[in-house]
C-alpha positions as CSV (number, residue, x, y, z in Angstrom):
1,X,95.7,56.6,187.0
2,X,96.0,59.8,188.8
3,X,94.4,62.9,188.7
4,X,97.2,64.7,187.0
5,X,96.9,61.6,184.2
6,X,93.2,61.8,184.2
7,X,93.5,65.4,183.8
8,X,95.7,65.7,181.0
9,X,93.9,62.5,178.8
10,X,90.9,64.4,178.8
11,X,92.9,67.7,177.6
12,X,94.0,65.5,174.8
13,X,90.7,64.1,174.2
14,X,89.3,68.3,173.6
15,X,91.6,68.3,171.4
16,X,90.3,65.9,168.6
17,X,87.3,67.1,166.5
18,X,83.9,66.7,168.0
19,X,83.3,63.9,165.7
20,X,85.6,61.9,166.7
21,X,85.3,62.7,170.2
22,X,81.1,61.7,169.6
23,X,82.5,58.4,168.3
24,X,85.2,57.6,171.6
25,X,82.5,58.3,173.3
26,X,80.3,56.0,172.1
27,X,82.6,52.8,171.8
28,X,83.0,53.7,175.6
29,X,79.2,53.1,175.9
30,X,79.2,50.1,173.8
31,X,82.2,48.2,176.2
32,X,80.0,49.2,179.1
33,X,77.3,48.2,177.5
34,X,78.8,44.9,177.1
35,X,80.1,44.2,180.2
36,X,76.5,45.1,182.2
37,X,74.9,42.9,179.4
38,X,77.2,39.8,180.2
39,X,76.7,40.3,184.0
40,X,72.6,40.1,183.0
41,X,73.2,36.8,181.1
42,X,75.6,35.2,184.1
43,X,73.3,36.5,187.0
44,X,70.0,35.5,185.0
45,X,71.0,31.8,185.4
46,X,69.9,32.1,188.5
47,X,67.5,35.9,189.5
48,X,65.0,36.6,187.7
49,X,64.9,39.8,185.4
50,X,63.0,41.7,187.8
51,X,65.1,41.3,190.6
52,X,68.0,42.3,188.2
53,X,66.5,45.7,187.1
54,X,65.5,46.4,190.9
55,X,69.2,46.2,191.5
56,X,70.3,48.2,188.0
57,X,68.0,50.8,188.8
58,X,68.8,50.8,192.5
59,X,72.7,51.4,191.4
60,X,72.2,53.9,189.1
61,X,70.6,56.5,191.6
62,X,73.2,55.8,193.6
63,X,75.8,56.2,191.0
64,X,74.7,60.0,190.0
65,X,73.3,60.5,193.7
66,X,76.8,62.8,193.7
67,X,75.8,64.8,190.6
68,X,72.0,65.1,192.4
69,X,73.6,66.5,195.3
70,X,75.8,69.3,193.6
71,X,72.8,70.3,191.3
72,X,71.0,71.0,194.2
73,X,67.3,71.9,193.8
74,X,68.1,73.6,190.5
75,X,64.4,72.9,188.7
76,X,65.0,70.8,185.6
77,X,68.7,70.2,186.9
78,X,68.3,68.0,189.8
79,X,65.1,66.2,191.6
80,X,62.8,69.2,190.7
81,X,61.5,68.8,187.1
82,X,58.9,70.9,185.3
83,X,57.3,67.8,184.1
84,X,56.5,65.5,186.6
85,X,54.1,63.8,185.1
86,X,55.9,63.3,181.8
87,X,59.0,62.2,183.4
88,X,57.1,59.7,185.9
89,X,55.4,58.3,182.9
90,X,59.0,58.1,181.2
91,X,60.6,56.6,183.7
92,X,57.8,53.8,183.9
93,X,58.0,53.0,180.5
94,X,61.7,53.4,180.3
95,X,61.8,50.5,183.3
96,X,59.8,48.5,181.4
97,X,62.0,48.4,178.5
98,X,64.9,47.3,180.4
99,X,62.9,44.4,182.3
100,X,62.3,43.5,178.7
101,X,66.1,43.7,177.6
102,X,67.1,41.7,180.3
103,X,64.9,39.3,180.0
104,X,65.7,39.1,176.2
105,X,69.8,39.1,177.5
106,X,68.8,36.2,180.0
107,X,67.6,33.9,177.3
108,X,68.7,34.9,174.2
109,X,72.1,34.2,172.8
110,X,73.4,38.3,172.8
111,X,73.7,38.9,169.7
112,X,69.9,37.7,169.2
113,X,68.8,39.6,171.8
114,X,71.0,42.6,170.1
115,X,69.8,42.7,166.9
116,X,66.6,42.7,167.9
117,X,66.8,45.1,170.1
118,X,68.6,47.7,167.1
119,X,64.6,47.2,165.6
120,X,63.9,50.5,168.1
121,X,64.7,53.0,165.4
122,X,62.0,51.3,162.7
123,X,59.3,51.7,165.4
124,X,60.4,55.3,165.6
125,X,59.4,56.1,162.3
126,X,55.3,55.7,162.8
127,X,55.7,57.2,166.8
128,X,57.6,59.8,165.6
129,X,54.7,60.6,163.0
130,X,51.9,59.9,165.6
131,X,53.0,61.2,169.1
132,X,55.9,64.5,167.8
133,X,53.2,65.3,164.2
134,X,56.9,64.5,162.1
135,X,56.4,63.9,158.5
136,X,57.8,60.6,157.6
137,X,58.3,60.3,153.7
138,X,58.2,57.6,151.1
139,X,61.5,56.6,151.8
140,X,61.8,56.1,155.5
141,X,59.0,54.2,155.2
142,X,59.9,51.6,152.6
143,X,63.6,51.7,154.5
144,X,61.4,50.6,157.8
145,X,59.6,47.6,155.9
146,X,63.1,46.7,154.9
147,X,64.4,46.9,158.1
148,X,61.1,45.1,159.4
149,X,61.7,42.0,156.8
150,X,65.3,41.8,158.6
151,X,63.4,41.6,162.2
152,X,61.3,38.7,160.7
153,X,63.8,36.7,159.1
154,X,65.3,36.4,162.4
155,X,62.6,35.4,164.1
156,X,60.9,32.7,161.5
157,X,63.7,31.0,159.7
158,X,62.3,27.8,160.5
159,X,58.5,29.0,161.6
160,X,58.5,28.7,165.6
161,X,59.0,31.9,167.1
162,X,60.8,32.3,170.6
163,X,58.9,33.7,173.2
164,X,62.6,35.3,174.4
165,X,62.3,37.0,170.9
166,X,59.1,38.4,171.2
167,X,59.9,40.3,174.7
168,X,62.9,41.9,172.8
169,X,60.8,42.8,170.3
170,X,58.6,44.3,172.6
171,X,61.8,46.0,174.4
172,X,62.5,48.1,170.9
173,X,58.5,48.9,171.0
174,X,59.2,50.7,174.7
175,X,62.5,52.1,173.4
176,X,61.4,53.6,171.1
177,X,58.7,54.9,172.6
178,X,60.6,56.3,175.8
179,X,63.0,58.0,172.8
180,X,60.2,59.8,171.8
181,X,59.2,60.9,175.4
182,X,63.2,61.5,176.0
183,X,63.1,64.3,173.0
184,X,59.7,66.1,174.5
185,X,61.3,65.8,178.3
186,X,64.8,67.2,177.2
187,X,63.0,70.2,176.2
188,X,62.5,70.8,179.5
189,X,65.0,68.9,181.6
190,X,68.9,68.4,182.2
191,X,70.0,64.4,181.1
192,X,70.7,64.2,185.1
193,X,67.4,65.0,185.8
194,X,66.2,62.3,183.0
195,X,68.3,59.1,184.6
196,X,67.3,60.1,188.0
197,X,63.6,59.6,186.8
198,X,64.2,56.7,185.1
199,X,65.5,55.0,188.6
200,X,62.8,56.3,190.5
201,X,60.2,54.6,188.0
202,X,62.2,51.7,187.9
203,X,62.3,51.0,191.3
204,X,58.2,51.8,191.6
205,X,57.8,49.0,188.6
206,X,60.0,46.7,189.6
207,X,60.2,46.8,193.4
208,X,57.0,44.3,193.8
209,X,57.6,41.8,191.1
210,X,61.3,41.9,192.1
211,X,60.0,41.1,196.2
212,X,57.3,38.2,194.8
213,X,60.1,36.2,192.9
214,X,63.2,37.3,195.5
215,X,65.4,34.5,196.0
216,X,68.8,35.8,198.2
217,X,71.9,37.2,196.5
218,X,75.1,35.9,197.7
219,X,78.0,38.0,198.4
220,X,79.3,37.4,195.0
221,X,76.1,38.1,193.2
222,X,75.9,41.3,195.1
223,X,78.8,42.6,193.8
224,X,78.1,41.7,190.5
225,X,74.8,43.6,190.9
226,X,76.5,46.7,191.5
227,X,79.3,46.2,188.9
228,X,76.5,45.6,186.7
229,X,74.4,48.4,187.4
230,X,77.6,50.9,187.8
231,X,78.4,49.6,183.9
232,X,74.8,50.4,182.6
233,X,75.0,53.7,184.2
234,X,78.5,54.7,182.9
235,X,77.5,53.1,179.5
236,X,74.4,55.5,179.4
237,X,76.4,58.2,180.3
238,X,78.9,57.6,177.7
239,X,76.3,57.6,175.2
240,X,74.2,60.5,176.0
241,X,78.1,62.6,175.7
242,X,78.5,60.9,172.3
243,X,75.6,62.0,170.9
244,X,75.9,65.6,172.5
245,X,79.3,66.7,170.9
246,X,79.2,64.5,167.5
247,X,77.1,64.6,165.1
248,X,74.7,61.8,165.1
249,X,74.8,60.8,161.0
250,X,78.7,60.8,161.4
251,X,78.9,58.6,164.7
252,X,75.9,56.4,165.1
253,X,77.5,53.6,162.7
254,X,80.1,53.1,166.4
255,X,77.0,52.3,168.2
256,X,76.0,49.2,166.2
257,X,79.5,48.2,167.6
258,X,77.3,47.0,170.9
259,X,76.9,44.3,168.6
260,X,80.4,43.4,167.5
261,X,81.1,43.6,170.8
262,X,78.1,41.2,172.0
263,X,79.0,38.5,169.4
264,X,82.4,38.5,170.4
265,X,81.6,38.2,174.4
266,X,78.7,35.6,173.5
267,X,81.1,33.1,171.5
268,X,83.9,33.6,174.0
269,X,82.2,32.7,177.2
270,X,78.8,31.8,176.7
271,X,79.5,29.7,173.2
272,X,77.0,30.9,171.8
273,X,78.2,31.0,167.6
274,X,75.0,33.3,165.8
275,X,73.6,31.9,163.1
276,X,73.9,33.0,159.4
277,X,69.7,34.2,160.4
278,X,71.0,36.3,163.3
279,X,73.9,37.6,160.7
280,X,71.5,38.6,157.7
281,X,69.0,39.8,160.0
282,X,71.1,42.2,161.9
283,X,72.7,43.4,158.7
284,X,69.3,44.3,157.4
285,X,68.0,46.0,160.6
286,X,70.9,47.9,161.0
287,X,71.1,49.1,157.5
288,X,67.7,50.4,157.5
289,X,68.5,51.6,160.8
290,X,71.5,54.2,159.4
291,X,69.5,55.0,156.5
292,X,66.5,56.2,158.5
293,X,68.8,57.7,160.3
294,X,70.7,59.6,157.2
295,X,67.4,60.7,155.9
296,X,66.0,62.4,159.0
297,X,68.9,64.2,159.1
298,X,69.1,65.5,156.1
299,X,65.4,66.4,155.8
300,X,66.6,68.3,159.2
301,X,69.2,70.4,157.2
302,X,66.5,71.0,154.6
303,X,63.6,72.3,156.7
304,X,66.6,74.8,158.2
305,X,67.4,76.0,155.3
306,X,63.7,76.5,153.9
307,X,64.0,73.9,151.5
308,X,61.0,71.0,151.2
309,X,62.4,68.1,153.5
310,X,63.4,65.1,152.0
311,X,60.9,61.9,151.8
């Protein structure tokens, strides 16, 4: 595609309401998503997660090394941040959460690993009220249970739990909690500014473990590496422009298409069929999911306009 081609798709694309835009946006993250999430299960066969998020953090400074460069030394717009400290500690716990993922991604059918994974947004509702002083009403928290009882029906249909299962689980733990360190740091700092943090504190976790368990990539797993790092930053990219021109209520059902997606990609080359557990599960999770998600917004409108928020 040219530049000239390039240049008038994304005319047309300014042309659609920003909700629909938001919602392109975010299927574009989910197929990226997908692909880097594939490349994790095929490469995880043989490297270990750490080596994996070495490389996927090691690819994504050099993918927005460009955008670095133009910003400059702008503070809160390239490498200088008015938060050090918060975006250091971000960017550690942010690395751990992927290590996590990709573990989960490794030895997990995907849509397991998924689902599971979609639990983030429940553990946002007790951070939110500990770490940002939120109130969290009646109703977000019986839709969290509910969403919870989803989580454990897909990990105890038959009483043995997978270990696998239990790192994902651990994954949505860090998500969340980077979220909530995401919404104080945005305050404060451009999204470039975020991902370049989160590479440089993925590197610092993962460069040792990555070193103690290094086994050689061949020429073909290199390349991998880097399409698989390139997707995951793209796919973040993607998401972070979704969610900046739509509005989140409207498009954040298309992001639950990661798992569509997933379930697809895992029966097609991977074989792996999920089980009526994984299916109930993940409907439950993601359900309580949109609601909490309906709710907050709303009680957002409300506190604008003066109103008592919503429970």
């Amino acid at each position: 595609m040219g530049a000239e081609d390039q240049t008038g798709l994304q005319a047309r694309l300014e042309t659609l309401p920003p909700n629909v835009q938001g919602a392109l946006w975010l299927l574009l993250s989910a197929a990226l998503f997908v692909v880097m999430a594939v490349l994790v299960k095929y490469l995880g066969q043989r490297l270990d997660a750490f080596q994996i998020s070495f490389f996927r953090q090691l690819f994504q400074i050099i993918v927005i090394l460009p955008f670095l460069i133009r910003a400059g030394g702008a503070e809160g717009g390239g490498i200088r941040t008015k938060v050090l400290p918060l975006q250091l500690l971000r960017g550690l716990v942010g690395s751990s959460t992927m290590i996590c993922g990709f573990y989960a991604f490794a030895h997990l059918p995907l849509a397991d690993a998924q689902a599971l994974n979609f639990s983030r947004t429940l553990f946002l509702v007790p951070l939110a009220a500990i770490m940002l002083g939120e109130t969290i009403g009646r109703r977000r928290v019986i839709a969290a249970l509910v969403g919870f009882g989803g989580v454990l029906l897909m990990l105890r249909p038959t009483g043995a739990v997978e270990p696998a299962a239990l790192i994902a689980i651990l994954g949505a733990v860090l998500v969340a909690l980077a979220t909530v360190l995401v919404k104080i740091a945005s305050r404060y700092d451009q999204p470039i500014t975020l991902m370049f943090y989160t590479g440089v504190g993925g590197l610092a976790v993962t460069s040792v473990p990555a070193y103690l368990v290094w086994l050689e990539p061949s020429w073909m797993e290199l390349l991998l590496l880097a399409i698989m790092g390139s997707a995951g930053a793209a796919s973040h990219n993607c998401f972070i422009r979704g969610y900046r021109i739509g509005e989140a209520t409207v498009i954040a059902p298309f992001e639950y298409a990661r798992l569509i997606f997933l379930a697809i990609a895992g029966v097609v080359i991977f074989a792996n069929v999920p089980t009526v557990w994984t299916l109930t599960g993940a409907a439950i999770i993601i359900g309580a999911a949109l609601y909490i998600v309906r709710r907050e917004a709303q009680a957002a409108k409300e506190k604008g306009a003066g109103r008592p928020e919503a429970d």
